[in-house]
N, C-alpha and C positions, 0 to 999 in steps of 0.2 A: 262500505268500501269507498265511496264518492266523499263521504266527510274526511278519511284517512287523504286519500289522495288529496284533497282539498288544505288539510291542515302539512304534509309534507312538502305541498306546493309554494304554500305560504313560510311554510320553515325557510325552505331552501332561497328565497327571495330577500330573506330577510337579513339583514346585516350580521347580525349574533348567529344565526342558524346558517349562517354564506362561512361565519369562519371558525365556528363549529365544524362545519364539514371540511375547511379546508385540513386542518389540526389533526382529524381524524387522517384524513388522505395521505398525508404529509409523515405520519409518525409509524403508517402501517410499513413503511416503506423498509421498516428497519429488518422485519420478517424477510427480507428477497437475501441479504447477506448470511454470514455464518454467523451465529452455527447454525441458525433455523436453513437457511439455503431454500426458503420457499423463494424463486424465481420468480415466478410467475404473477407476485403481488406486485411489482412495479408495474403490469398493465391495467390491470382496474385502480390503481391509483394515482395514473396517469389519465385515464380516459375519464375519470369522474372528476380528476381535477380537470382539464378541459371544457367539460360539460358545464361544470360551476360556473369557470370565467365566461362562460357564453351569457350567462344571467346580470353580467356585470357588465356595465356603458364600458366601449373600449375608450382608452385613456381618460380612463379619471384613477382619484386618489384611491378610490377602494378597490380598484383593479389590484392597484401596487401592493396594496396592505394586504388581501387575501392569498396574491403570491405571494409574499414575505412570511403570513403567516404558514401555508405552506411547507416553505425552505424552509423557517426555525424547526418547524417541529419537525421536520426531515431529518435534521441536524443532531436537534435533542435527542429523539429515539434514537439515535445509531451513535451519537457518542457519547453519549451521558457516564459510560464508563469511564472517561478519565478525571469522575472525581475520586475514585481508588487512594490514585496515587499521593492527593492532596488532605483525603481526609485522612488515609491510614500512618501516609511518612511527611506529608508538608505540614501537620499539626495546626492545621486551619479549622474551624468550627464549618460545622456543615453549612449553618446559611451560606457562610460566607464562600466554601466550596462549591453550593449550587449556584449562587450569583458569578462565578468566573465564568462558570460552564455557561449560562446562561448567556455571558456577554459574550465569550468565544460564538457561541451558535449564532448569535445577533448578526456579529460580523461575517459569517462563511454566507448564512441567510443571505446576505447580501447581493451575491456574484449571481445566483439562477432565478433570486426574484426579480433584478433587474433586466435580466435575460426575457424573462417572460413578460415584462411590462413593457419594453422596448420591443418587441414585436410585436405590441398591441397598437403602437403607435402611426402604422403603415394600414392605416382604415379602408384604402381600395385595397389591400391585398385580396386574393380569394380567399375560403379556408384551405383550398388545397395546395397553396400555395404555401400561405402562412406552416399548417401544420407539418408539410414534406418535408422544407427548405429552412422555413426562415427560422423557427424553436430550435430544431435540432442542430441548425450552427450557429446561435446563438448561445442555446445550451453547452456546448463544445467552448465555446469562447472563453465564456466565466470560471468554466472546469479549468484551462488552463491559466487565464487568472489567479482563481484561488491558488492555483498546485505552483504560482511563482512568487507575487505580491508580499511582502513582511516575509520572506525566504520559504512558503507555500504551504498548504496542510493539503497535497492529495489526497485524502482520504475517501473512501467511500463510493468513489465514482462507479457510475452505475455499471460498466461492463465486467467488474468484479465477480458480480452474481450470478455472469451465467457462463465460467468455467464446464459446466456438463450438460452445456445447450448446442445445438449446432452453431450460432451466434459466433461461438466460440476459434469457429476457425479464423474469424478475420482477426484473430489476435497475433499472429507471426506475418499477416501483412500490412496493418495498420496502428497496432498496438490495443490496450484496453481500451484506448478512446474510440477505435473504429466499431468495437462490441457497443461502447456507451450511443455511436451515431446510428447506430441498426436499429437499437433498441428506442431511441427515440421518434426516429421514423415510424420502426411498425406501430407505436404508438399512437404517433398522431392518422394513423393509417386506420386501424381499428378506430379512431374517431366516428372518420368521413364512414366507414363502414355501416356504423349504427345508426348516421343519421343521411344512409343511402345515397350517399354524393359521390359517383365515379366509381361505381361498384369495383368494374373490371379492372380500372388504374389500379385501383388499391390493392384488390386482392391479386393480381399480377406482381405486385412491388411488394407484399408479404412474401408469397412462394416464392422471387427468382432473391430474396437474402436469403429464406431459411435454405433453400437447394443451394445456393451459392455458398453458403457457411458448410453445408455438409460436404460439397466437392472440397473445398479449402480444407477440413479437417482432415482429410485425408492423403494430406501433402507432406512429406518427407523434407526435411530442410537443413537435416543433420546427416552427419554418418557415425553409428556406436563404434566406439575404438573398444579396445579389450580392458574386461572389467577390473576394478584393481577395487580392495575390501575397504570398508568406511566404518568408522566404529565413530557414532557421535554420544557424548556422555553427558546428561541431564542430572547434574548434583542435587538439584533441590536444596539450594543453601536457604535458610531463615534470614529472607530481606533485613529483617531487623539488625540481624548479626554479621550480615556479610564483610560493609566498612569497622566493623570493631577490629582494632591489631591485634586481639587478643585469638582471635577467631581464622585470621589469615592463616596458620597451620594445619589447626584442625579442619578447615572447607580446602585444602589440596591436597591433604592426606585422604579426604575423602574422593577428590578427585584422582590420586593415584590407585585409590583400593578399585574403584570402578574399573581405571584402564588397566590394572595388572588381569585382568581376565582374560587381554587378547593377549599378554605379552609371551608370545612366543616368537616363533624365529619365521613369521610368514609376515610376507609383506601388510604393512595395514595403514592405514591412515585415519587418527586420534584427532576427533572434535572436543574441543572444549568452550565455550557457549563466552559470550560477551562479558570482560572485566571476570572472568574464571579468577584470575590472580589479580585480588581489588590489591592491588598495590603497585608502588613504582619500580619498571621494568631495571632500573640502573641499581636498585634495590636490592634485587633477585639475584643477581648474578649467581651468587655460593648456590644458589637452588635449581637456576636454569641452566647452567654450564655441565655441571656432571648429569643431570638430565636428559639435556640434550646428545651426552655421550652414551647414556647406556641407551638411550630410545636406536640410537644410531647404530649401536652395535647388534641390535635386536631387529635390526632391518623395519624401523616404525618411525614415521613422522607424526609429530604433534602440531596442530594448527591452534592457536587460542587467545584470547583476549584477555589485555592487559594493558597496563598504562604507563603508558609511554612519557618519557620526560626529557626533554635537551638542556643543556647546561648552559649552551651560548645562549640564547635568548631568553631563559628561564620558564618554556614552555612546555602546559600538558598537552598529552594527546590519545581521544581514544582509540588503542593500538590492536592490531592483529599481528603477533610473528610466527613464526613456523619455524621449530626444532627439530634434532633429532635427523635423520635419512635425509637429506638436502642435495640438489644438485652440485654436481664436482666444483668446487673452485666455488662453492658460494653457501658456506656452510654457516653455523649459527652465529652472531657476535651482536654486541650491544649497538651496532653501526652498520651492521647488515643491512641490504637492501632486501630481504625476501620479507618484507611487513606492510602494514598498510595502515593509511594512519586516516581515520573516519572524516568526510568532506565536510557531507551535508550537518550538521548539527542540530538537536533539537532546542526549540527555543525555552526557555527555565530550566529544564533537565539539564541539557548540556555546557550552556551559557547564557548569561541573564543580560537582555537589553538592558538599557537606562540601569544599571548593579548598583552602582552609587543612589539610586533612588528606590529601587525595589527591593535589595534584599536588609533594610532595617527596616521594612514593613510585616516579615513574617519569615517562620522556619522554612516554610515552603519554596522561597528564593534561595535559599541556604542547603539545599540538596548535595551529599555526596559528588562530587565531583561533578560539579555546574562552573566549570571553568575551563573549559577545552578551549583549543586554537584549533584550528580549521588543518586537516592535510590539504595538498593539495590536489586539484577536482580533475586530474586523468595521472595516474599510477598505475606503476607494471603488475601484472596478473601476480598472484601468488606462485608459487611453484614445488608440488610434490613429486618427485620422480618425472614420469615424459606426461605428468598432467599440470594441466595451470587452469585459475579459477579468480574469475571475476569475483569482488569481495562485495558485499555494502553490511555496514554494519548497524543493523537494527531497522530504524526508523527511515534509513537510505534506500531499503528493500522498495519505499512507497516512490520511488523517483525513477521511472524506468531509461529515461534519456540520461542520467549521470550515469548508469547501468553500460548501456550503450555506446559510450565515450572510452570504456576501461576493456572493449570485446574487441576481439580478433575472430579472425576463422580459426585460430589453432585453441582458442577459449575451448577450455574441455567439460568444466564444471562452473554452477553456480554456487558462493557459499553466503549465506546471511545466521552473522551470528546475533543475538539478542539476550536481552534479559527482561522479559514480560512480568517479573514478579511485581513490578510495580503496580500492576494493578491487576491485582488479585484472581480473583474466581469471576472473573467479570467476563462480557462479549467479547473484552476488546483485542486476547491474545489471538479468538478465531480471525479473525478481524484480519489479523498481521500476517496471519499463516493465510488467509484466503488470498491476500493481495502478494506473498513471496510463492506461491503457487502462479500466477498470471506469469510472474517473469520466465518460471519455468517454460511455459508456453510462447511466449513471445520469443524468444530467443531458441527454444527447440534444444537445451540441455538440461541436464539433471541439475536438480536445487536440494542443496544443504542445508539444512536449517538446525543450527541448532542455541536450544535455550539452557537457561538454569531452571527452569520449574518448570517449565511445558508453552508451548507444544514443538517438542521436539518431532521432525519428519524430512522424509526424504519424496524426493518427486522422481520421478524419471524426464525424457526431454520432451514426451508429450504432456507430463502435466499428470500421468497416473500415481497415485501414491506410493510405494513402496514398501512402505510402514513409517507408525508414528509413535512416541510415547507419552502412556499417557501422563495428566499432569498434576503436579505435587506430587512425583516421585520420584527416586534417586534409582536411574535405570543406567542401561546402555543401548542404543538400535545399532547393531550392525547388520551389514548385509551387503552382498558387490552390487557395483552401481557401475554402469558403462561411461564412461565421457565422450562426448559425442562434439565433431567437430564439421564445419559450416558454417553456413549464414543464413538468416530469414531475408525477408524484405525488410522488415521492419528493424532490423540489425545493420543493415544500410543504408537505409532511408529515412528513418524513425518518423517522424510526424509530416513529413513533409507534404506527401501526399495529402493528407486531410487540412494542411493549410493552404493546398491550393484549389482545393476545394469549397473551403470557407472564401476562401479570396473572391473565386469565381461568384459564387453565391451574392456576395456585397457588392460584386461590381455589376452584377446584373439587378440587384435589387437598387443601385446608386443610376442606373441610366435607367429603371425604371420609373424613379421619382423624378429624373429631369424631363423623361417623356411627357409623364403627366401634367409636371409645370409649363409646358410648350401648350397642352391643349387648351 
């Protein structure tokens, strides 16, 4: 036993065995998200990463390099999935697909290794100091770094993962970052814990978040208005097929055969999933006009994606409109305001930086409709009957402050439409549905989600499921949903709070260091 202990002593000390273990720390982290939703892994993979850097001279190089090793394989494990999209439809050979991915994680690595190296750099800190204060608004920093920098990749951020923790309450008053700030705390908390520094501080500052979170969960921020029917419809069209013209009939007749199920004479409202109609909306007309007439006479709205085109400027856009039962005096037309035309953009998918330079480097720049223009970044709510519904489409679900710009108190619903077939049978659609679940919660209304292949689902305004469908199937979910109207804090304030927080923190840690310069 004394050799064992003696030879993992020596591991653990040792350069290659220091980032061996960080790789290992670093990649388990991917387990705390969906679909696995083990939660729980980002504390022993926090405190054992802690414990490593303690074995490491603060500020020197291999500080930096163990956190960075770290972040990457943080990175890796939980996106690796988006080489899906590159290998199955951007027609790249797989090295070359693993080397993007590879470089993408390089560069996200970047924002929480520097975080952690940069608070190694304040030598007279305490640890209790360091681990309470100074990580966890450092950590918070880089998070919104990454989620803004080259137009942001929020992804992943840790208070994701614990949607069905108590944690969870502080998400309608601080947003997911105040779940990512709890969780960093009790982490560095549980540190001092193990190595008996300030028992009662700690374990006092564990119990009043986790009680704190549980009072917060149990706080009401909305009020359910009367429920009105949601019918959302999951095509399952073959990605491969979708862009072919030959295919744009046959994938709306499919989507008509789906919603003639509800089409009777009760109120209902018809989801149809992102780019449902892959063509140009000025296109449609002979299809969406008598459409929109018999949906209207059957007392049915159709909400659905489709791409939008203007003639003055000769711009796409990808569009949300709503047919069919519309409010008086604002009924359907090619110039109608009841649409929404997507902000945020994804970068290659939707529009290619440097195009003139990337896209005669490969098919992959060259993606079905990677040439969007931008709507503009606060648009009026949708509008079905006396409901209206905050939009974001897809990828915009991961932005909860462009979310927050588009809400009212009279916002009754949330809707995010998507199409996840791009990358396949992989983690990354739980991924999408874990983080348009958070907004549920933060904002305290029901969330729409719906896809072409899965995972189609609905929330309620705390964030419980309601039902989902499953994926790679040509289903319907219907079921009444209440719309629910109010405000959180976090719907009024939105990060405010926790950057005055950060502030305070830097300007006490900034007359900290001048203190010391005086001694």
């Amino acid at each position: 036993m004394n050799k064992l202990r003696r030879t993992l002593a020596a591991f653990s000390t040792h350069i290659l065995g220091q980032l061996l273990v960080a790789l290992a720390l670093g990649a388990m982290q991917v387990f705390a998200f969906s679909p696995f939703e083990h939660w729980w892994v980002l504390y022993p993979s926090f405190i054992g990463f802690f414990l490593l850097l303690q074995q490491v001279q603060k500020s020197t190089q291999r500080y930096f390099l163990i956190s960075y090793t770290f972040s990457i394989a943080m990175f890796i494990a939980t996106l690796h999935w988006i080489y899906v999209s590159m290998d199955l439809f951007g027609g790249m050979p797989i090295a070359v697909s693993a080397l993007l991915i590879i470089m993408l994680c390089a560069y996200l690595a970047l924002f929480p290794a520097s975080a952690l190296w940069a608070s190694s750099r304040f030598l007279w800190l305490s640890d209790t100091t360091r681990y309470l204060f100074l990580i966890p608004v450092f950590w918070l920093i880089s998070d919104w770094l990454r989620g803004y920098i080259l137009t942001g990749f929020p992804w992943a951020y840790l208070g994701y993962s614990h949607a069905d923790t108590p944690l969870v309450g502080f998400a309608p008053i601080l947003g997911v970052q105040g779940i990512t700030l709890a969780i960093m705390i009790i982490c560095g908390a549980l540190t001092l814990l193990i190595q008996k520094q300030k028992m009662v501080l700690n374990l006092a500052l564990i119990c009043s978040l986790l009680i704190s979170g549980t009072i917060l969960q149990k706080q009401q921020y909305s009020k359910p208005q009367s429920a009105i029917r949601v019918s959302l419809v999951q095509g399952n069209i073959d990605q491969n097929q979708k862009w072919q013209k030959d295919q744009l009939y046959p994938s709306l007749f499919k989507y008509l055969d789906l919603s003639e199920t509800g089409f009777d004479k009760q109120p209902e409202l018809i989801i149809w999933p992102e780019s449902a109609i892959a063509a140009l909306e000025i296109d449609m007309q002979l299809f969406l006009q008598p459409l929109s007439i018999k949906l209207a006479e059957k007392n049915k709205t159709l909400i659905t994606g489709i791409i939008g085109y203007t003639l003055d400027d000769n711009a796409y856009y990808n569009t949300i409109i709503a047919i069919g039962k519309l409010p008086v005096g604002d009924g359907y037309a090619l110039t109608g305001k009841n649409r929404y035309q997507k902000h945020h953009l994804l970068p290659i998918g939707e529009f290619v930086p440097f195009e003139n330079l990337l896209r005669p480097l490969a098919p992959y720049f060259n993606l079905p409709m990677s040439s969007f223009q931008r709507g503009t970044e606060i648009q009026s709510n949708l509008q079905s009957g006396s409901t209206t519904f905050a939009t974001a489409l897809c990828y915009e679900i991961a932005f909860p402050e462009l979310l927050r710009k588009n809400m009212s108190k009279k916002t009754g619903m949330l809707l995010t439409l998507s199409n996840d077939a791009w990358f396949g049978d992989s983690i990354g659609p739980a991924q999408h549905l874990q983080i348009a679940r958070m907004r549920a919660i933060e904002f305290a209304r029901p969330l729409l989600r719906s896809t072409n292949n899965g995972i189609t689902a609905i929330f309620d305004a705390q964030g419980k499921e309601l039902g989902r469908l499953p994926v790679n199937s040509a289903q319907v979910l219907s079921t009444m949903v209440h719309p629910a109207f109010g405000q959180t804090p976090y719907q009024i304030y939105g990060s405010f709070p926790l950057y005055v927080y950060c502030l305070l923190i830097l300007i006490g840690l900034f007359f900290g260091c001048k203190k010391r310069k005086k001694v």
